[in-house]
Structures are given as C-alpha cells and as structure tokens.
VOMIMAR-90363 format. One line per 4 residues: their letters; for each residue x negated, y, z of C-alpha. Coordinates in steps of 0.02 Angstrom, whole numbers. Example, Ala and Ser with C-alpha at 12.3 -4.5 7.8 and 13.67 -1.06 7.14 Angstrom:
2
as = -615/-225/390  -684/-53/357
This chain:
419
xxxx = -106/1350/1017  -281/1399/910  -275/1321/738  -404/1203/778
xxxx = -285/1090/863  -137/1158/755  -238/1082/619  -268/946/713
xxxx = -73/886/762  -46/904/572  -176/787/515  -123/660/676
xxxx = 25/682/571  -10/648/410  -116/484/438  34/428/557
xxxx = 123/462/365  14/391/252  13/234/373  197/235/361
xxxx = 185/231/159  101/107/174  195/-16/63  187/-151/-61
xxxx = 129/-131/-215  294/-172/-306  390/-39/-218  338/103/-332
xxxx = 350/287/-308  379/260/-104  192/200/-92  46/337/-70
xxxx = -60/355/-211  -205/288/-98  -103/121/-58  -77/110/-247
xxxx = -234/150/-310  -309/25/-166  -199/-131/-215  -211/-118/-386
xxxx = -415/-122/-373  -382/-271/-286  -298/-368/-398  -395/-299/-548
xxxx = -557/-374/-459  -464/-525/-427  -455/-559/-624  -618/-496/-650
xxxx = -689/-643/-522  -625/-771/-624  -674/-682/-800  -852/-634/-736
xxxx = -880/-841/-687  -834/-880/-834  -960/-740/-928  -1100/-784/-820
xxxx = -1083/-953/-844  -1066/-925/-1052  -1190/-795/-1040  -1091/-693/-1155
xxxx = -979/-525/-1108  -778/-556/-1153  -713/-452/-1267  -518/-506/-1316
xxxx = -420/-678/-1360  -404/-774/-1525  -246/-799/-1610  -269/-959/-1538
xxxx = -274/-889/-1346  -437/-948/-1317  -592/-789/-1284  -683/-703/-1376
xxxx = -840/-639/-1337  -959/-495/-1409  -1061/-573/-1545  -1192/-669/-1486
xxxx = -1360/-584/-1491  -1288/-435/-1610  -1230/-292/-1595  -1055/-256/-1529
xxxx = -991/-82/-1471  -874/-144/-1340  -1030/-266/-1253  -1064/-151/-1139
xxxx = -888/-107/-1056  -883/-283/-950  -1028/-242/-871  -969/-56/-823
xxxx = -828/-141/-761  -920/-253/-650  -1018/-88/-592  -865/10/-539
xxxx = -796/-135/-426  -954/-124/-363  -957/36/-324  -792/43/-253
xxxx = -821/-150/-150  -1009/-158/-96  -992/-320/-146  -1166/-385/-215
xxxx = -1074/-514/-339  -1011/-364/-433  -1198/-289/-459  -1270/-444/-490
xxxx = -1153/-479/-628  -1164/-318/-713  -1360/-317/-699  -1373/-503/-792
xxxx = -1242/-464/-940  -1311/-299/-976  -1466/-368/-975  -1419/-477/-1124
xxxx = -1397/-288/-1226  -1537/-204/-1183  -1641/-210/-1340  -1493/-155/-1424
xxxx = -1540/30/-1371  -1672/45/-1522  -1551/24/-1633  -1529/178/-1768
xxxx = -1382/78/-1875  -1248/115/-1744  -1163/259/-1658  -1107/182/-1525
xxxx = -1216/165/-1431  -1156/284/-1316  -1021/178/-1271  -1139/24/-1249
xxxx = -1251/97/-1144  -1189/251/-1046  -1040/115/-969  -1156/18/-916
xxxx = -1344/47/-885  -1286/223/-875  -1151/175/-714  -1303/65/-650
xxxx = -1404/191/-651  -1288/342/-570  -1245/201/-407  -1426/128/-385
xxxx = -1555/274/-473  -1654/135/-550  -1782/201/-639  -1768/53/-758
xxxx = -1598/87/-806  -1637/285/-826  -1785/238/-959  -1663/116/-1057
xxxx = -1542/254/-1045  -1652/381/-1134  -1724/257/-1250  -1562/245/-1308
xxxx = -1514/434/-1316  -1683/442/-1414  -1603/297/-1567  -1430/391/-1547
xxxx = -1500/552/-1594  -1598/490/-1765  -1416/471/-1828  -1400/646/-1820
xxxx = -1396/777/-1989  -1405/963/-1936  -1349/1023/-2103  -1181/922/-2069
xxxx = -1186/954/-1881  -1136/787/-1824  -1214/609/-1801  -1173/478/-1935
xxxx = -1051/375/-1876  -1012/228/-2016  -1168/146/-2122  -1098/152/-2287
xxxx = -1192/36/-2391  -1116/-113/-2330  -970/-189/-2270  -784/-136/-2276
xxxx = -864/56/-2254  -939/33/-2416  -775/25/-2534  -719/200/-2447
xxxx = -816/293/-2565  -887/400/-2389  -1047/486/-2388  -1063/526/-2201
xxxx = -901/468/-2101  -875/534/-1944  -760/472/-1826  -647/549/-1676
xxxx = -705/392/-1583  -897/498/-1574  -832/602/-1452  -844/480/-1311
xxxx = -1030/422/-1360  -1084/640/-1350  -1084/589/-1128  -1241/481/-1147
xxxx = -1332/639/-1226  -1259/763/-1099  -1329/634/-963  -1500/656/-1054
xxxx = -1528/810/-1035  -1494/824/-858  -1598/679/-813  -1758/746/-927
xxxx = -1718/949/-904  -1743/920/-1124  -1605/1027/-1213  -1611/957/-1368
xxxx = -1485/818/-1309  -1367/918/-1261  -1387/1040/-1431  -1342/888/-1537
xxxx = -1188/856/-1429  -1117/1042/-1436  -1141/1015/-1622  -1061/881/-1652
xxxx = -930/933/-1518  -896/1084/-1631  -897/1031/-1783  -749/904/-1733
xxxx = -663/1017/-1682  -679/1140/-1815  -642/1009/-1942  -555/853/-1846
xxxx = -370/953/-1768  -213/979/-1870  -125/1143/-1813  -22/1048/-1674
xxxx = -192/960/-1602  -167/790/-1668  -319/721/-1772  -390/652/-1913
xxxx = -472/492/-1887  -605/511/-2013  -680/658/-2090  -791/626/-2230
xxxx = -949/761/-2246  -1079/804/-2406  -1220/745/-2314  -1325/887/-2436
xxxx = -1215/1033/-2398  -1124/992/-2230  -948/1014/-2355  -796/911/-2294
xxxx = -781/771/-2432  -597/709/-2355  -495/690/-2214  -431/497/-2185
xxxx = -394/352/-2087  -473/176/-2051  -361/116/-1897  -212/236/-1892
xxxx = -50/212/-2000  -65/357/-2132  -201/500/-2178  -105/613/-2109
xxxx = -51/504/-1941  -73/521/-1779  -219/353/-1728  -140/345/-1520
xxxx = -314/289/-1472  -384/428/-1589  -320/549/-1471  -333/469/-1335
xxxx = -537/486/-1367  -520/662/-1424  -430/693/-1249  -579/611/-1164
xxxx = -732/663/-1259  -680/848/-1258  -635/849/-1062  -823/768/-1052
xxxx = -875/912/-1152  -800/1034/-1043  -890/964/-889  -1054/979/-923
xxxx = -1049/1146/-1045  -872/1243/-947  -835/1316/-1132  -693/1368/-1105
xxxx = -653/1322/-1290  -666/1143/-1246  -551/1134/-1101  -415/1213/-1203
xxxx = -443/1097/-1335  -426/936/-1204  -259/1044/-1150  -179/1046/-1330
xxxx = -217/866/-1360  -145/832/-1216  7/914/-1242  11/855/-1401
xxxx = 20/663/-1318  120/704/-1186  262/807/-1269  259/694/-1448
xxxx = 443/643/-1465  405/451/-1510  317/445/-1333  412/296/-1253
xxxx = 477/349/-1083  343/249/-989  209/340/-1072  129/193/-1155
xxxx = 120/247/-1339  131/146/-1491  -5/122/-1607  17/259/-1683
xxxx = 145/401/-1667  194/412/-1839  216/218/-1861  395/200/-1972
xxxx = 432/52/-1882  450/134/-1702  547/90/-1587  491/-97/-1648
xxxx = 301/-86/-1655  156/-120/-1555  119/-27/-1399  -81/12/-1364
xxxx = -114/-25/-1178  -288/7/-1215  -233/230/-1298  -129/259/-1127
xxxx = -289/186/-1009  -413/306/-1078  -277/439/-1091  -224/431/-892
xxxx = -430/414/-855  -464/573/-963  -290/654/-862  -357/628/-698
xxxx = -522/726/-726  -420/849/-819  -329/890/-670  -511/960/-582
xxxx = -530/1080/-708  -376/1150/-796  -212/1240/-694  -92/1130/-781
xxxx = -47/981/-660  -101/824/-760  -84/724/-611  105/663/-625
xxxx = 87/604/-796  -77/516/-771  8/418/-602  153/373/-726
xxxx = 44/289/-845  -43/193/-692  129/139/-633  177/83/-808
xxxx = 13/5/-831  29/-92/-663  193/-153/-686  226/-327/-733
xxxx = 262/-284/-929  66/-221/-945  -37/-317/-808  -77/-513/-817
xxxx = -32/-626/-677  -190/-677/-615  -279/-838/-662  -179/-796/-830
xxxx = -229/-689/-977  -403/-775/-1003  -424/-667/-838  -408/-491/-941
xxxx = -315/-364/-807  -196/-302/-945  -100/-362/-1088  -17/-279/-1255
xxxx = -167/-162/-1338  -216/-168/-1507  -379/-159/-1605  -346/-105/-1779
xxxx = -179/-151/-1879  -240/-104/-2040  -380/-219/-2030  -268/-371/-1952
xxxx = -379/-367/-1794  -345/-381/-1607  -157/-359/-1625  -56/-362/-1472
xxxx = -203/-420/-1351  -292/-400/-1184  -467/-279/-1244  -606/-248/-1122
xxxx = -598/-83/-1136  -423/-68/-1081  -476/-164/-933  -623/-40/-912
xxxx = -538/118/-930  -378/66/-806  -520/26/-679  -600/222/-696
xxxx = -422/283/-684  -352/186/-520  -545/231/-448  -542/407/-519
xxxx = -358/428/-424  -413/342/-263  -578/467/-248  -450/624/-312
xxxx = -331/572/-136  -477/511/-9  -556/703/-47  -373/778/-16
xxxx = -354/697/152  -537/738/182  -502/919/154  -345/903/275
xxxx = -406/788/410  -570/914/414  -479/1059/511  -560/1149/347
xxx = -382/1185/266  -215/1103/267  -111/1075/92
C-alpha cells in the first residue's frame, strides 16, 4: 500500500473518531477539543445576542453590573478603557459565524469611540482601539478602520519619554493618581496596549512604532520582574533621569504581591512581544511568568486564581475569572512558539471557565458569558462580577483553540503528515 492511501485510511479514521467524540458539552474531557471549543462559541454568542440588543438599543457598550444587579455601561461620551472590548467581541463571533448581525453591531458601538483615538491623556488606548477597530480592520481591510487605527498609534505614542523608556501610563495631577506622590507611573497593564504599535508598523513599513514598543517592552522587564517572575504592578520613574522612584501597587494586595491579572497581562503582552520581534529574550520571559502562574502553590486546582496570590485570606477570597481568561488566551499562542506544552493547562482553564461555577445561564447575568472576576479590591470596585473583558478574552481563547485543532486535522487529513 503507497502512503498516499496509508495516509488516507488514517485520516478516514480519525474523522470517523472525532465524529464519535462528538459529545455534549457537559461531558468533559471525553469531548474533542473542536466539539468543545464549537459549543462553547455557541452559547457565548447566545448571551452576547441578548446583551448586544440591549447595547444597540441603549447605544452604550456594557461594561459590568451594579451592586444593585442592574448594567453598567462605559461612561457615556468619555473615555473608558474597557469601551472597546464589546465591540471586539462582537467582531470575533463574527469572524468565527459570518453572521452580519455580529459586524453590524461591532461597526455601530465602536463607532460611538472613535474620536476617542486623539486622545493624549490615556494609555489605553491600545486596548480601546486595537480590540476593536483593530479586529475590524484585520477581518474586513477597511481602510477606514486602518486610518483610525494609526491615528490612534500616532496619540499613544505622544505619551512616550525616551529618557524613561516607556509611555506614561497614569496622569498624575488629578484624581486618586494624584495622592501617590508618582512622577511617571507605569503599569504592567501597558504591556497589552505595545500590540496596537507593533500593528503600526507593519501596516505603514514606519519603525518608529515598533522602537517605542521594544522600549517600553524592555524597560518592564528590566525593572517590572522579581527574581521568581512575578511583578510589580507599578513602577514609579524620574521622568528627568529615567531613575526608578518606587516599586508599588494600585489593585494588588501588597507592594510586594503578586496582582493575578498583573501577570496575567505580563504573560500576554510579552508573548505579543515575542511575535512580532522573535527575541528570544521575550519568549523566555512569557515562559517564567508562566511558570510562575502555573506552578504558584495558592493556584486553586481548577486553575482559576484568586485575586491575588498573596491574598492572607486564601482559601476564602475572591477568584478573578477575568486573570485566568487572558492567562489561557496568552497560553494558547504560547504553545506556537515555545517547546513547553502550554496546551493542557490552557484547555483546563477553558473547562473550568465553562463549567457551571464560571459561566451564566443564559438570559441570566445581564447577558455577560461569565461570572466571578473582579476589578480592583483596594478601590471597592467591580468585586465579584461579570467584566467585559473576561467575556472578551474567553471568546479569543475558545476561537484561538478551535483554529489551533481545525489546522491539526488540516495537516492530517492533507496526506501532508500524520501526528
């Protein structure tokens, strides 16, 4: 028999298997990672029908809950870092559906941002826009989207000081920032806005996007790590001399805590890193911080941290939904790059996530997908609630593991090679 058709019985075979595995949802490790990245998409989109109605309607993108279990939305008309994750949201269904609904409602609410993208008060807009004119404009090359895109790139960038070698995150001269005694705070979170820059300069060829990112990208992690790859929230630069002022924390438990979503975003923003510069320096870093979540000994055993891994109150404190989301995302692209095998941890957060403890029944919720995150303890916000961007980030994951398994069969079913 040639291997042609000795590759061919074995594929015959393995779709014959993966029909086979076929099985509900509920039935966990028994179901293929396809089935299970498949089913959960489809109820996620389910809750996001009845949440984007309700959006359009409102014109305004959801956010969280009140205490009083009614939603919240971004601020109306200003600025809010998490507007734009509804609308990526909306854009990944879309991409993984076809359906028009899905574009349609991610084109009208991010429409209600765009003139946020001048803005030079805020970091984040990285977040903002990168989620979701950036996703817009990766599925339908609009040329609209790409110009909002750079135009904000171009307002990111003014926030940057080459003497410190990072971008300002936190105005200080007003608000809560202002009794911190901070000169030029800059926050782990910055890591994840450093992808709108990278997209720059590979849609306008212009390096000096990308120089500002590497920068900033080193500098954090010169300054950021403790020896065992957990992180400082905030470090606190001379804005004259580039001299670290302090090392602190605004949302984590202690100084010298461990913030879960703080590492979750250094786990993300240097495995970005990574893909667009393959410095090697950056992948290892994404692999310590990683180990450093995975192996931490107040992990619970379904891999959905607490708040914080230092919290004195573990066992009985708050899990954050929203930390193990971006962590399994930032996991699953992980896997395409370094020789550890990522992959069994990341489906074990999915599976958590997906269970009944983490996802809302649908219609419930005020229609978020998941339940149990938390904002910021210290500042007696968004305790124990459904956030967007949990919702956003457990969508990339289930599509990021449904595209990793369609190209594995691909490669099998092809004749090319057989795993």
């Amino acid at each position: 028999m040639n291997i042609f058709y000795s590759n061919l019985l074995k594929a015959v075979s393995v779709i014959i298997l993966l029909m086979c595995c076929n099985k509900n949802v509920n039935q966990g490790t028994s179901q293929s990672l396809n089935d299970f990245a498949v089913d959960n998409l489809a109820l996620a989109s389910g809750q996001i029908d009845l949440q984007l109605q309700v959006a359009i309607e409102k014109q305004r993108i959801p956010r969280t809950q009140h205490e009083d279990g009614s939603i919240q939305f971004t601020h109306n008309g200003n600025f809010d870092w998490t507007e734009g994750f509804f609308p990526g949201t909306c854009w990944y269904l879309y991409s993984f559906t076809g359906d028009e609904k899905y574009r349609n409602a991610a084109e009208t609410l991010q429409d209600l941002i765009k003139d946020h993208r001048f803005l030079t008060t805020n970091h984040d807009l990285g977040f903002v826009f990168n989620c979701s004119y950036g996703a817009g404009y990766r599925i339908t090359k609009n040329e609209d989207f790409k110009q909002i895109l750079l135009d904000a790139a171009n307002s990111l960038i003014q926030r940057y000081n080459p003497t410190v070698g990072c971008i300002l995150s936190w105005n200080v001269d007003r608000g809560w920032q202002s009794s911190r005694g901070w000169l030029f705070p800059v926050i782990i979170d910055n890591m994840m806005n450093l992808e709108l820059l990278f997209e720059a300069s590979e849609i306008t060829g212009d390096p000096i996007y990308r120089d500002i990112a590497i920068s900033h990208a080193n500098t954090t992690l010169k300054n950021h790590f403790r020896d065992d790859f957990s992180s400082y929230h905030v470090i606190d630069y001379n804005p004259q001399t580039g001299a670290v002022r302090s090392k602190q924390t605004a949302q984590g438990y202690a100084h010298e805590s461990a913030w879960a979503r703080g590492q979750a975003w250094g786990l993300y923003g240097y495995t970005i890193c990574y893909r667009y510069t393959k410095d090697p320096a950056y992948l290892e870093a994404a692999e310590k911080i990683a180990n450093f979540i995975l192996s931490n000994p107040n992990m619970p055993e379904d891999l959905v941290p607490y708040w914080d891994y230092n919290s004195p109150k573990i066992p009985n404190d708050f899990r954050d939904v929203s930390a193990a989301a971006i962590t399994a995302s930032a996991l699953i692209e992980l896997v395409e790059y370094s020789e550890r095998d990522y992959l069994k941890s990341a489906k074990a957060i999915l599976r958590s996530l997906s269970s009944a403890t983490y996802k809302a029944d649908q219609g419930t919720n005020n229609h978020f997908i998941l339940k149990h995150s938390v904002g910021s303890i210290p500042h007696g916000a968004e305790i124990d609630v459904p956030l967007v961007y949990a919702d956003y980030y457990y969508v990339e994951s289930l599509i990021r593991l449904h595209k990793s398994e369609i190209k594995n069969q691909e490669v099998f079913v092809s004749g090319i090679s057989v795993k």
